[in-house]
C-alpha positions as CSV (number, residue, x, y, z in Angstrom):
1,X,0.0,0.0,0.0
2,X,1.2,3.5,-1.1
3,X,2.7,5.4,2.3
4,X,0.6,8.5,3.2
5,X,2.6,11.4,3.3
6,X,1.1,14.2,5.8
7,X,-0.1,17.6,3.5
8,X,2.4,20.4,4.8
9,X,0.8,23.4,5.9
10,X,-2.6,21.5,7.3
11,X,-1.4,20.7,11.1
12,X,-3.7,17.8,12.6
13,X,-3.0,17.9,16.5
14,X,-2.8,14.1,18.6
15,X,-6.1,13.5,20.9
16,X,-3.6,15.1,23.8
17,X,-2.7,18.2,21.5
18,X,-6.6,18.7,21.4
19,X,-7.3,19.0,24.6
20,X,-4.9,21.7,25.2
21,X,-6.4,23.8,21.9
22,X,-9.8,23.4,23.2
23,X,-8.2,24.6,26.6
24,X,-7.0,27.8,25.0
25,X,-9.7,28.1,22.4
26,X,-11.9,27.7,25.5
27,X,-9.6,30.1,27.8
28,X,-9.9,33.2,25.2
29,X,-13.9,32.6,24.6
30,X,-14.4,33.1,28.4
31,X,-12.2,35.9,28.5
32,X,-13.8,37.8,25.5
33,X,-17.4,37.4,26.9
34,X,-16.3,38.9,29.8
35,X,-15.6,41.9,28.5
36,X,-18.9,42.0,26.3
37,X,-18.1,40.6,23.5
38,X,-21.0,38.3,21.4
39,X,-19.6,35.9,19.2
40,X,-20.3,35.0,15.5
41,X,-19.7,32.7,12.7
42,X,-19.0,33.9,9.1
43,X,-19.2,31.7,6.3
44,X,-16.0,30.4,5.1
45,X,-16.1,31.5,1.6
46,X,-16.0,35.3,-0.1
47,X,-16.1,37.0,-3.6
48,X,-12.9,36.6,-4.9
49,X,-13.2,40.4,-6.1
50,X,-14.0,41.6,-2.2
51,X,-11.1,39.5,-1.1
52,X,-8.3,41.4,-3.8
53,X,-9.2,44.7,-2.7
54,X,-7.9,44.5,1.0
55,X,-4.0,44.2,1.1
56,X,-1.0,42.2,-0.5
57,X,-2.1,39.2,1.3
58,X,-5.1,39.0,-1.2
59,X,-2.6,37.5,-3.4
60,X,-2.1,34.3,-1.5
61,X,-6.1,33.6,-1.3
62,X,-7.3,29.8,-1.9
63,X,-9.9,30.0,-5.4
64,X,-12.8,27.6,-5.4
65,X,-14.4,26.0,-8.2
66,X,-16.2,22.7,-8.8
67,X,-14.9,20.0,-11.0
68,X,-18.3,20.3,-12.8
69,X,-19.0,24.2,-12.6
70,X,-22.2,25.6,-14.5
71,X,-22.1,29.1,-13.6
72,X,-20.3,31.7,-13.4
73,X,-20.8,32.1,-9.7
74,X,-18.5,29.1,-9.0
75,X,-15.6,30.3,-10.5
76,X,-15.1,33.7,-8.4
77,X,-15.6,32.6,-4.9
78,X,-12.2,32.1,-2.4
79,X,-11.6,30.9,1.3
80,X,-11.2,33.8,3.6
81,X,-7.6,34.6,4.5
82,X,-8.6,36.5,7.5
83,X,-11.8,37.1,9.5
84,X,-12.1,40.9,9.7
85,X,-13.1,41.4,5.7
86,X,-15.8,38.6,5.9
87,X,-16.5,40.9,9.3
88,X,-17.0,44.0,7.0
89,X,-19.1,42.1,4.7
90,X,-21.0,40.7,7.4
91,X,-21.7,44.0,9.4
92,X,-23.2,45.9,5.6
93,X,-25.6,42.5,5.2
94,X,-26.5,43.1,8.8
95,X,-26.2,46.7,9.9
96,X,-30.2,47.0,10.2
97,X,-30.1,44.5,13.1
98,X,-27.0,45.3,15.0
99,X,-26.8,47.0,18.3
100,X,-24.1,49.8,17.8
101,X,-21.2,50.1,19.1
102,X,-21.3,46.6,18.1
103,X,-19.0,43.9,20.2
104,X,-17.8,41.1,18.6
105,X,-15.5,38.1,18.7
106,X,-15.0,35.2,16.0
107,X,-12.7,32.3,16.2
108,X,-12.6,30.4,13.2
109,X,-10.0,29.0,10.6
110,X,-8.9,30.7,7.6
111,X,-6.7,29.8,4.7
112,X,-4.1,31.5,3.3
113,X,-1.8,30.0,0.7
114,X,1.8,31.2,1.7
115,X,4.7,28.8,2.6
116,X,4.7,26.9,5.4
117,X,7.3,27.2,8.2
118,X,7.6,27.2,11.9
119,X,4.6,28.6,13.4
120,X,2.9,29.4,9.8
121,X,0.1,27.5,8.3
122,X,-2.2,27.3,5.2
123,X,-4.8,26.2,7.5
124,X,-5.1,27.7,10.9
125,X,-7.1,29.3,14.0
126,X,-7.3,32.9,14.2
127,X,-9.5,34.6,17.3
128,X,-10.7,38.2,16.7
129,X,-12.4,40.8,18.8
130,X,-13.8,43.9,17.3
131,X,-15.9,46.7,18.3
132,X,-17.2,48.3,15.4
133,X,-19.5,51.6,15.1
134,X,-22.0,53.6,13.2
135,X,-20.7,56.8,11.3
136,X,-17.9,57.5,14.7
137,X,-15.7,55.0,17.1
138,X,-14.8,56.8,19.8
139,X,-10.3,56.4,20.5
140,X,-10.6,55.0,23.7
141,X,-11.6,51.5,21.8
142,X,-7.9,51.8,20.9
143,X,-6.9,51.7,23.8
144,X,-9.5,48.7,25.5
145,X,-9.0,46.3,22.6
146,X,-5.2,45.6,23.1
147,X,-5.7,45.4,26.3
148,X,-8.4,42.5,26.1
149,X,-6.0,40.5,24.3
150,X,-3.0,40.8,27.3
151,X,-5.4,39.6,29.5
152,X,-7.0,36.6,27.3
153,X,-3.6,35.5,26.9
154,X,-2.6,36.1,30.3
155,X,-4.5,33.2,31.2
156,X,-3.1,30.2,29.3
157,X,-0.3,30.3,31.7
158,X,1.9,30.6,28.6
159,X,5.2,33.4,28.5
160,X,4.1,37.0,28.9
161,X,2.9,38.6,25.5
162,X,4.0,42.1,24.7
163,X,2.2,44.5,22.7
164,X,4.1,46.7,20.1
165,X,2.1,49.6,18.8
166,X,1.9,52.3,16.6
167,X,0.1,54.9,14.7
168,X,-0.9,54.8,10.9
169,X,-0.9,58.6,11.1
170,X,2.3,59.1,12.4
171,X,4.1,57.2,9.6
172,X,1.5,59.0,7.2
173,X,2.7,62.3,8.3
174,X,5.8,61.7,9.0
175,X,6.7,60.4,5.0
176,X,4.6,63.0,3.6
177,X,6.4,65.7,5.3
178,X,9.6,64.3,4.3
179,X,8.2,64.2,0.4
180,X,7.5,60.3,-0.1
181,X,4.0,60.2,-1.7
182,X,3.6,56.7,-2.0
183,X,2.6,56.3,1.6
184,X,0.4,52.7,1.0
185,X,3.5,51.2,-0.6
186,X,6.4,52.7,1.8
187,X,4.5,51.1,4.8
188,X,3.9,47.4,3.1
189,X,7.9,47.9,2.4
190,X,8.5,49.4,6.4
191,X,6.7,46.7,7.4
192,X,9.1,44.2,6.0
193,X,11.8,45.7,7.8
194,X,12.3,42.9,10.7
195,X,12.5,39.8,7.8
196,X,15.0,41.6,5.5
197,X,16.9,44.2,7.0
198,X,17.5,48.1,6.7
199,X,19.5,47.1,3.1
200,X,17.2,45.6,1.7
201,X,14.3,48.2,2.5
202,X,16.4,51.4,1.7
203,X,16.8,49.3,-2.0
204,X,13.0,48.9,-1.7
205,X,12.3,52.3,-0.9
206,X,14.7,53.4,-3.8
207,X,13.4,51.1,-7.0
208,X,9.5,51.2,-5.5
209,X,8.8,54.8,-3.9
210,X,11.2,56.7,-5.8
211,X,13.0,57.7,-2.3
212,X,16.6,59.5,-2.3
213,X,18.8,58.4,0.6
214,X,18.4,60.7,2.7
215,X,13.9,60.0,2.7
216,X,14.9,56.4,3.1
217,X,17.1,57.3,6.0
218,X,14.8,59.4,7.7
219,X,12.5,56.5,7.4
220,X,14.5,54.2,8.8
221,X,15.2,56.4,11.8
222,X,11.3,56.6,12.6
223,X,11.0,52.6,12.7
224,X,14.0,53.0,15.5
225,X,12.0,55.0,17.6
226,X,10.3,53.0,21.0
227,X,9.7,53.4,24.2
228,X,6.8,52.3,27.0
229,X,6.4,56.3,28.0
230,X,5.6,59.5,26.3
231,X,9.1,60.4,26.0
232,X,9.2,58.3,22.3
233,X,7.1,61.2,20.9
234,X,10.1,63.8,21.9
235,X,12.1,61.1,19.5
236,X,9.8,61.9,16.8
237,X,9.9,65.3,17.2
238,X,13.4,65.6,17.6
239,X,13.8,64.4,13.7
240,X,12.5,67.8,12.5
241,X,9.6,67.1,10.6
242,X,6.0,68.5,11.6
243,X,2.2,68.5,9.7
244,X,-0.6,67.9,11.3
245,X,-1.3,64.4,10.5
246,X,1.8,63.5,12.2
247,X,0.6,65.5,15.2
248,X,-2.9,64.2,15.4
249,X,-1.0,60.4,15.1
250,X,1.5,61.3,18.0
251,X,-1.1,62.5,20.3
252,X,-3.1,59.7,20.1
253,X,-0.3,57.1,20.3
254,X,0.6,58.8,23.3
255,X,-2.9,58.4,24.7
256,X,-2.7,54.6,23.6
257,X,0.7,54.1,25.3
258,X,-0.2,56.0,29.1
259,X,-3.7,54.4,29.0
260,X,-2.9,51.1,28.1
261,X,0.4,50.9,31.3
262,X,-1.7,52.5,33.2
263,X,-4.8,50.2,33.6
264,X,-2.3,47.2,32.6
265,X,1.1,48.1,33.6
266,X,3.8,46.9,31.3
267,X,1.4,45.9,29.1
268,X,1.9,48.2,25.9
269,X,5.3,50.5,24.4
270,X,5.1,52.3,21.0
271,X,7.6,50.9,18.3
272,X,7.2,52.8,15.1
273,X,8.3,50.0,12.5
274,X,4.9,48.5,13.0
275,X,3.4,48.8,9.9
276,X,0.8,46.5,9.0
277,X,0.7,45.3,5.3
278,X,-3.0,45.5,5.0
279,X,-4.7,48.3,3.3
280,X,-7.3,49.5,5.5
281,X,-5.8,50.0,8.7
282,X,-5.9,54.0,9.2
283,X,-5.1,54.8,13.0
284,X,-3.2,52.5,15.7
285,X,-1.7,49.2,14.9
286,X,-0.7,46.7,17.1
287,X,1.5,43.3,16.7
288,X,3.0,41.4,19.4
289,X,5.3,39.0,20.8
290,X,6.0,36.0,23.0
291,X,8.5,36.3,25.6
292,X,11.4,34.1,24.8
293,X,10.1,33.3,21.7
294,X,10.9,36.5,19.0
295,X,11.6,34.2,16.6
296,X,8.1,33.3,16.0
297,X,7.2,37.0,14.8
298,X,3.7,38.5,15.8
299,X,1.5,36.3,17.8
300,X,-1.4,38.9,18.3
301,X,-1.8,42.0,15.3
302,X,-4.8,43.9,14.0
303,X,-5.6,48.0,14.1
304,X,-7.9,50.8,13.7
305,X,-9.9,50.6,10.5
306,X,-12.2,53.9,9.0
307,X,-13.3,52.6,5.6
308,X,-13.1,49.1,5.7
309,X,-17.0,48.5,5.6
310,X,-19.0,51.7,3.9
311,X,-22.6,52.0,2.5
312,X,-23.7,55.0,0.4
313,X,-23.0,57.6,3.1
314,X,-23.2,55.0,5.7
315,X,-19.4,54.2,7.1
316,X,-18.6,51.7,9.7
317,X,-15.6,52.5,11.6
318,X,-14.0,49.7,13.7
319,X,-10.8,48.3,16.0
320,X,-10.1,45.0,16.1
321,X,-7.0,42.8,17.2
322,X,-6.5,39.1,16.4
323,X,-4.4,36.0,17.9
324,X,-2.8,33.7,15.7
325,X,-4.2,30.9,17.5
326,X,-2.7,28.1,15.4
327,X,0.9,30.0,15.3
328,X,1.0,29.6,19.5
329,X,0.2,26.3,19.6
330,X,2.4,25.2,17.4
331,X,5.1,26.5,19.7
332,X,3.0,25.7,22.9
333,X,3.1,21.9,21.9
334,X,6.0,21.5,20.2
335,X,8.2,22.3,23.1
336,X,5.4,21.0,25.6
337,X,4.8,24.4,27.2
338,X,1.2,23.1,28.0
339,X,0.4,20.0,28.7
340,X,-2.7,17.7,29.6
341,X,-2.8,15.9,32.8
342,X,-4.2,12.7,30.8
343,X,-4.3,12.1,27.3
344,X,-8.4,11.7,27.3
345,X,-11.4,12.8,29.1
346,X,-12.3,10.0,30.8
347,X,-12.5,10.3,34.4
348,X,-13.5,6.8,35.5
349,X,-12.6,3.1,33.8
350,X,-15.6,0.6,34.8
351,X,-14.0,-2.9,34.9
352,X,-15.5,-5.4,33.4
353,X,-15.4,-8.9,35.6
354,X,-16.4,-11.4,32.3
355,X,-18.1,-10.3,29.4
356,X,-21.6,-11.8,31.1
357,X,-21.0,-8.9,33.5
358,X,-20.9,-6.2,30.6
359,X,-24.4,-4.7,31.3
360,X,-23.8,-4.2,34.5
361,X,-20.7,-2.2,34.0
362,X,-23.0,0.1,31.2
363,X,-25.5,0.6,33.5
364,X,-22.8,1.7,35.9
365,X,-21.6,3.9,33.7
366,X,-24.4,5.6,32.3
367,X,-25.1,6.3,36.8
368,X,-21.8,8.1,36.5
369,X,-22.5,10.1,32.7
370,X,-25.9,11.5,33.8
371,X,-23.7,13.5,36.8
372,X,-21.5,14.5,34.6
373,X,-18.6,12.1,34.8
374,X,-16.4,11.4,31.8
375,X,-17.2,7.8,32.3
376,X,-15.4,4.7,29.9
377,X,-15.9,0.7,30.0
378,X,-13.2,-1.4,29.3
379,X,-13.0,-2.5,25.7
380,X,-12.2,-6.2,27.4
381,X,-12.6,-8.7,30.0
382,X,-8.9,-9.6,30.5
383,X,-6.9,-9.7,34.0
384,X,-7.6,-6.6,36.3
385,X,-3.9,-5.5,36.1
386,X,-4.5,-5.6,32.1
387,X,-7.8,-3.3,32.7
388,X,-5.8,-1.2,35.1
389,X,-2.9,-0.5,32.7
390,X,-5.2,0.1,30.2
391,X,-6.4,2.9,32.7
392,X,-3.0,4.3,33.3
393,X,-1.8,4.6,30.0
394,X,-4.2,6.7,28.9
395,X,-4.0,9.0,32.0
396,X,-7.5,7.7,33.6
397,X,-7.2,8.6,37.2
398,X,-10.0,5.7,39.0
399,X,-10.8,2.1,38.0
400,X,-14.3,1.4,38.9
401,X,-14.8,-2.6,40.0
402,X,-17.5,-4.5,41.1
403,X,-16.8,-6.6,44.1
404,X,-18.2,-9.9,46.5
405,X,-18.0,-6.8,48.7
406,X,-19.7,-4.4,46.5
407,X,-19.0,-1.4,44.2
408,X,-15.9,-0.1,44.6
409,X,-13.7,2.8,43.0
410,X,-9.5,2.4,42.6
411,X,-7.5,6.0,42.7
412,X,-4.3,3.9,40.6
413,X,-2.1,7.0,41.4
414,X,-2.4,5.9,45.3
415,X,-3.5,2.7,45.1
416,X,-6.7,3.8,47.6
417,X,-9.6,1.5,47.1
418,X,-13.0,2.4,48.5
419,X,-16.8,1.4,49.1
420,X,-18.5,3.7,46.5
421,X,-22.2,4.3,45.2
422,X,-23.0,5.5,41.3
423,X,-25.6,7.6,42.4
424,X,-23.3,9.5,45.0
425,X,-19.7,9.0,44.1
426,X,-17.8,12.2,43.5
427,X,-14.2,12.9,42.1
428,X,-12.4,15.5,43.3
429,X,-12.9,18.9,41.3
430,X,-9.5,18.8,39.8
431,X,-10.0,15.3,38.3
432,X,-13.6,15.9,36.6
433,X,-12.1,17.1,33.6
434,X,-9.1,17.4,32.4
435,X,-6.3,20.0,33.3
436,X,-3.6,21.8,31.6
437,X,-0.6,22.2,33.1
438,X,2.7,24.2,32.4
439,X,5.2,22.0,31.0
440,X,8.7,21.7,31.4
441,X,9.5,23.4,28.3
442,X,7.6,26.2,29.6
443,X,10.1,28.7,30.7
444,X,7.5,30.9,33.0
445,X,8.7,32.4,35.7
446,X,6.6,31.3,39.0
């Protein structure tokens, strides 16, 4: 038989690799529905046309057709490659029945066809929160979205993520005061700065904007500039180039930075290479990374958007930020930063005595399912120590037997054996379901 070769970009996680993504997955739902936000669903497919108007990675969208196509319709549909344009498209179709300022969060895959490599997939989670409004979006969103995410993944006991932000205006400003008109293309070549190098970008900024030396220096000298205070805007200022775009930009990443460390402290610092490659991002940007683990690039990204969704004379301003969920977990259980306490959910074996003694065990079982105990009978009759093993290797904390004495439950880890009742029995909290742990390759601090 012809081996099967795994498809690279598609990951596929082992039983115990899926319980720790539903325990993030799980983690960051509860964590967006406590601050307000109501989750949705978009469908998985767009209009190929909607998808290449929104950014350079339109061009590594998935096309769908059907091997028997008979209209038209087929031939011009793709698989999203992020969830905030089906979000646009979504919040048009439904605008008439949306409460405004409307909260949302979506985790879902998308596909995007780029090449796969550590922590990058063609197939992969993303989670997404988003407040969007009507006509206005009042700043402070800018400042409460970012900080959602630091404490969503705050929670998975994972290293500390830092957020890197910036301001669309002040690299807007800053590029037209310094005479680069190009200002889309400059930042999709700014943001490449961290992948290729200041070389390669001052080339960039020479064969694609047109920029003399000197621009592309100046440039470069603004994606230097950081800082987790106010003081980076002195930075800015301190290059000699003023207009009021750049003005407006500076004053609000200022607000973004002394808001954000000041509810969450240490949370936030400005770093003006951040760029975002995507068109429609117009005020702050945000991308992010985990501590100890730079090489994996931005975990977390998204930004303040004023014309992605319009209708007539209609607009729908938003800010939204979105974890790569995929991209963590691929770290997170490659090097075994979280881990499962058991390998299933099962709670309790039931032994089975002989196989005449099988309906006894289900009956027992289905006692212990209808409280809510992950409950499993053993696939065989063979030797107790056989049933018990069975029970170990798979993590199961209790072996449930029946007894000349009665029903009786087996904690394996210590060997205690007790009188126990089906109607009654109860595990210990900690045991009901199963628990993720930090690992040994986690590297947090305790």
């Amino acid at each position: 038989m012809r081996k099967i070769l795994p498809l690279s970009g598609f990951p596929e996680w082992l039983p115990a690799q899926r319980i720790v993504e539903q325990h993030v997955l799980d983690t960051l739902r509860a964590t967006f529905e406590v601050y307000g936000f109501s989750p949705i669903e978009t469908r998985a497919v767009e209009p190929v046309e909607r998808l290449l108007s929104k950014g350079e990675t339109s061009k590594e969208i998935y096309l769908l057709s059907r091997l028997q196509a008979q209209g038209k319709e087929d031939a011009e549909l793709g698989l999203h490659f992020d969830l905030t344009v089906p979000l646009a498209r979504y919040v048009l179709e439904n605008s008439g029945k949306l409460d405004f300022p409307f909260r949302r969060y979506q985790i879902q895959k998308v596909w995007r066809g780029e090449r796969p490599q550590d922590g990058r997939f063609r197939e992969f989670i993303q989670a997404d929160v988003d407040v969007v409004g009507q006509d206005t979006l009042a700043f402070h969103h800018e400042i409460e979205l970012p900080l959602v995410m630091v404490d969503a993944l705050a929670k998975l006991d994972i290293p500390p993520v830092h957020i890197l932000a910036s301001n669309r205006k002040v690299a807007q400003g800053f590029y037209e005061a310094i005479g680069l008109e190009n200002v889309e293309e400059t930042l999709r070549i700014l943001d490449k700065l961290d992948k290729v190098g200041p070389q390669a970008v001052t080339e960039m900024l020479a064969e694609n904007v047109g920029a003399t030396p000197d621009q592309a220096k100046l440039a470069l000298e603004l994606a230097q500039i950081s800082g987790a205070d106010a003081r980076f805007a002195d930075q800015v200022l301190a290059l000699g180039y003023r207009n009021d775009l750049l003005d407006e930009g500076l004053e609000e990443l200022v607000q973004l930075v002394t808001g954000a460390n000041e509810l969450i402290p240490g949370s936030l610092r400005a770093d003006l290479k951040i760029a975002r490659g995507l068109d429609y991002y117009t005020g702050s940007v945000y991308e992010s990374v985990l501590e100890g683990h730079e090489d994996l690039g931005s975990v977390c990204s998204g930004g303040r958007y004023d014309s992605l969704a319009a209708d007539g004379n209609r607009k729908f301003p938003g800010v939204g930020l979105s974890i790569g969920v995929s991209r963590i977990l691929a770290r997170v259980l490659g090097q075994e930063i979280l881990v499962p306490v058991r390998k299933v959910p099962t709670c309790v074996l039931i032994a089975v005595n002989d196989e005449s003694e099988r309906r006894h065990a289900e009956l027992t079982a289905q006692q212990l399912r209808r409280r809510g105990i992950a409950t499993e009978i053993s696939p065989n009759s063979a030797k107790f120590g056989k049933q018990i093993r069975y029970a170990d290797r798979r993590g199961i904390p209790y072996v449930w037997f029946t007894t000349e004495d009665g029903e009786q439950v087996k904690d394996i880890r210590s060997g205690e054996q007790i009188a126990a009742d089906p109607m009654t029995w109860q595990p210990p909290a900690a045991d009901l379901s199963v628990q993720v742990e930090s690992g040994l390759g986690s590297g947090i601090r305790s």
